[in-house]
C-alpha positions as CSV (number, residue, x, y, z in Angstrom):
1,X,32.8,-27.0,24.3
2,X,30.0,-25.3,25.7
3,X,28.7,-22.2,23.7
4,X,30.0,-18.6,25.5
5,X,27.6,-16.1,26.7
6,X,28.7,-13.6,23.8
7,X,28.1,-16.1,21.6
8,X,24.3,-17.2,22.1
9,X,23.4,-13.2,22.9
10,X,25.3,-12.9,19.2
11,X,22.8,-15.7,18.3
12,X,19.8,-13.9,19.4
13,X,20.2,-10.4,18.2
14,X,20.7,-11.7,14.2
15,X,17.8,-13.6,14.6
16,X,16.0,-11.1,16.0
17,X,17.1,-8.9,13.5
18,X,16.4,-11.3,10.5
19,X,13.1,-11.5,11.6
20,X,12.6,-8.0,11.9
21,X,13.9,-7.6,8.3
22,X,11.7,-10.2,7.0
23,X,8.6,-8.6,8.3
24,X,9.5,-5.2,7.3
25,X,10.5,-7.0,3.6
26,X,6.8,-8.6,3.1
27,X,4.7,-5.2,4.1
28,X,7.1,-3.4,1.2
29,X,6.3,-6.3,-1.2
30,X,2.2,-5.0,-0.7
31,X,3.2,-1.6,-0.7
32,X,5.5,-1.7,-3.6
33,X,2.4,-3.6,-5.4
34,X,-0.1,-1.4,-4.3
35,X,2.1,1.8,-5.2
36,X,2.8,0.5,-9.1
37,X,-0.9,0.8,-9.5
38,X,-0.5,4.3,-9.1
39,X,3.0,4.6,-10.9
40,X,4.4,5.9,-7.7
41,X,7.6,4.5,-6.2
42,X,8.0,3.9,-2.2
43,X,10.3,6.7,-2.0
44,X,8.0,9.1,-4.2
45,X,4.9,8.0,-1.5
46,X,7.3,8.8,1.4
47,X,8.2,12.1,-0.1
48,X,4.3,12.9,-0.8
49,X,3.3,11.7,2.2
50,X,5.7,14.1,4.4
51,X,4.8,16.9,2.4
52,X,1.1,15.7,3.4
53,X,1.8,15.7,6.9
54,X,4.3,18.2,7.6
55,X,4.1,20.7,4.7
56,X,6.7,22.3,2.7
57,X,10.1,21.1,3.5
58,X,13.5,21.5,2.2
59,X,15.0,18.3,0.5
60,X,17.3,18.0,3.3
61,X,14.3,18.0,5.7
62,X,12.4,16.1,3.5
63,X,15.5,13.6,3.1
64,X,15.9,13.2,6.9
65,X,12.1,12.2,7.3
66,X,11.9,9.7,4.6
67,X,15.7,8.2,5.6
68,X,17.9,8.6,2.6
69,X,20.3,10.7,1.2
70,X,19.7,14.0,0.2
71,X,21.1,13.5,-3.4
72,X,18.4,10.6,-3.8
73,X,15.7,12.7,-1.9
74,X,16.9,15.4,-4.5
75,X,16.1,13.2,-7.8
76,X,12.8,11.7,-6.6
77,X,11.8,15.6,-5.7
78,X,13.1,16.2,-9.4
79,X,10.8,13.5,-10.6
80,X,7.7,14.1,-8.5
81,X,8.1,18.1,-10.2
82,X,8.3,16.6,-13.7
83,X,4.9,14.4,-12.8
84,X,3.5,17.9,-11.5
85,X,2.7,16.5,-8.3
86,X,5.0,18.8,-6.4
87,X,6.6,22.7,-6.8
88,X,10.6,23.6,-6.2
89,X,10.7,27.0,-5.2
90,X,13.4,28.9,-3.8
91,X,13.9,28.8,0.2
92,X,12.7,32.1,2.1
93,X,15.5,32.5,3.3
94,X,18.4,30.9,1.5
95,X,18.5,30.8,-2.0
96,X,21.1,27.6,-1.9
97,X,18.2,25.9,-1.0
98,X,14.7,24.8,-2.4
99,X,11.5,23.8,-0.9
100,X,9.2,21.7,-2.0
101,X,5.3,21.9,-1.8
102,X,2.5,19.6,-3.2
103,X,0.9,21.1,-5.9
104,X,-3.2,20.5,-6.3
105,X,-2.4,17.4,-8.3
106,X,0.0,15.6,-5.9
107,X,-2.8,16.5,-3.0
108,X,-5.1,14.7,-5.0
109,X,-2.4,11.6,-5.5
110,X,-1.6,11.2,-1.9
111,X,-5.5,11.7,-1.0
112,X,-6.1,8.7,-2.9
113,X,-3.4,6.7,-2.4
114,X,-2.8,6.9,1.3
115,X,-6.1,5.6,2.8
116,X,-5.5,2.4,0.8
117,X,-1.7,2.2,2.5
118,X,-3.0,2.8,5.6
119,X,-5.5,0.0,5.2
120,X,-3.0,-2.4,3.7
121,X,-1.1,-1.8,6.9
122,X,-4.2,-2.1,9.3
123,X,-4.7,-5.7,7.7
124,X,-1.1,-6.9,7.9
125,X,-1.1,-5.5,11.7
126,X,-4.0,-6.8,12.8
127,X,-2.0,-10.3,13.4
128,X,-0.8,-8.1,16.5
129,X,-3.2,-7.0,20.0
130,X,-3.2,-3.5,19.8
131,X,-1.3,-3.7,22.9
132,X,1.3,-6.0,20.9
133,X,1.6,-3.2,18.3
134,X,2.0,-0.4,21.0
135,X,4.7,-2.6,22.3
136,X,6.4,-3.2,18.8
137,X,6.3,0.9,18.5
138,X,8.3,1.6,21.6
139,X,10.6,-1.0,20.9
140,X,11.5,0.3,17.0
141,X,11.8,3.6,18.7
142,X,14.4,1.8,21.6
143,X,16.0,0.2,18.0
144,X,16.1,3.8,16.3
145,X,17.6,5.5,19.7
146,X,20.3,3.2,20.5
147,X,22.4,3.3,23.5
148,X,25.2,4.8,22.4
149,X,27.3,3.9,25.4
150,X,26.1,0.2,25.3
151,X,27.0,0.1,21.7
152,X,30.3,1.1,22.3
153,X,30.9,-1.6,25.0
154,X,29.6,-4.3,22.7
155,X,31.5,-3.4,19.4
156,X,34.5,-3.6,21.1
157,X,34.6,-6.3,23.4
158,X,35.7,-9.7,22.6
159,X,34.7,-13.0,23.1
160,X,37.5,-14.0,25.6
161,X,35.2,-10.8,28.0
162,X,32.8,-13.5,28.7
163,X,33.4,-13.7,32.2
164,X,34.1,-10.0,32.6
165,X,30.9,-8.2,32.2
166,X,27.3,-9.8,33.1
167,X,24.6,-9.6,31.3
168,X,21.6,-7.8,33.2
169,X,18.6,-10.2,32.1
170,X,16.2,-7.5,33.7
171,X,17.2,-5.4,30.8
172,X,14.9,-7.4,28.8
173,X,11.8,-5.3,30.0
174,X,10.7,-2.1,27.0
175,X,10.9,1.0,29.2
């Protein structure tokens, strides 16, 4: 019986997917190595490195930027303040909240340890044209969107649709 439509589309997105994972899963094997030379986890980088970039933040900002929960973003701020690399003060505005800023210390941390991320990165890209990593960038950004109306057609359709719905193959082209 020949393979449905669904099925090899199916096919093509997990492998797609598995190959995206295992690229992403050997540049966090160098980070995580470089990083314990500076007894910093990934998350504690991420947090330091937002603060870098985008200044004081709430742990709810900060936990939206470095994508994970705020309870989590909330014990590596706790543990970054006990390593004196960042300050919890009290939101302007609303007590409930705090705000973390990067003391002199965890400016120095981040100063040091993010030129050798970047260029950790730079190396492991460079297998890509600059045009293929442009490409790669618009496409996680496509991932990261979604198309919430696409998703909903293909979570709930079933095999038997086959024949219902075509597939557009000139969707295959990054806008």
């Amino acid at each position: 019986m020949a393979e449905s439509r669904t099925a090899k589309r199916t096919q093509r997105a997990v492998d797609a997917y598995r190959d995206l994972r295992r690229a992403v899963a050997k540049l966090m094997v160098l980070h995580d190595k470089q990083l314990r030379g500076f007894e910093l986890t990934a998350t504690q980088f991420a947090l330091l490195e937002a603060l870098l970039c985008d200044g004081p933040a709430t742990l709810t900002e900060i936990a939206g930027k470095i994508l994970c929960t705020q309870s989590n973003a909330t014990v590596v701020a706790g543990n970054c303040a006990r390593r004196g690399w960042i300050v919890l003060r009290d939101h302007e505005s609303d007590r409930r909240k705090l705000k973390a800023h990067l003391t002199p210390e965890g400016r120095r941390l981040i100063a040091r340890v993010f030129p050798l991320y970047a260029r950790m990165v730079r190396a492991q890209m460079c297998a890509l044209s600059f045009a293929q990593q442009e490409l790669l960038s618009r496409l996680c950004q496509k991932l990261e969107e979604g198309d919430a109306a696409r998703f909903v057609v293909e979570i709930t359709r079933g095999d038997w649709e086959d024949e219902e719905y075509e597939e557009d193959e000139d969707e295959d082209e990054v806008e």
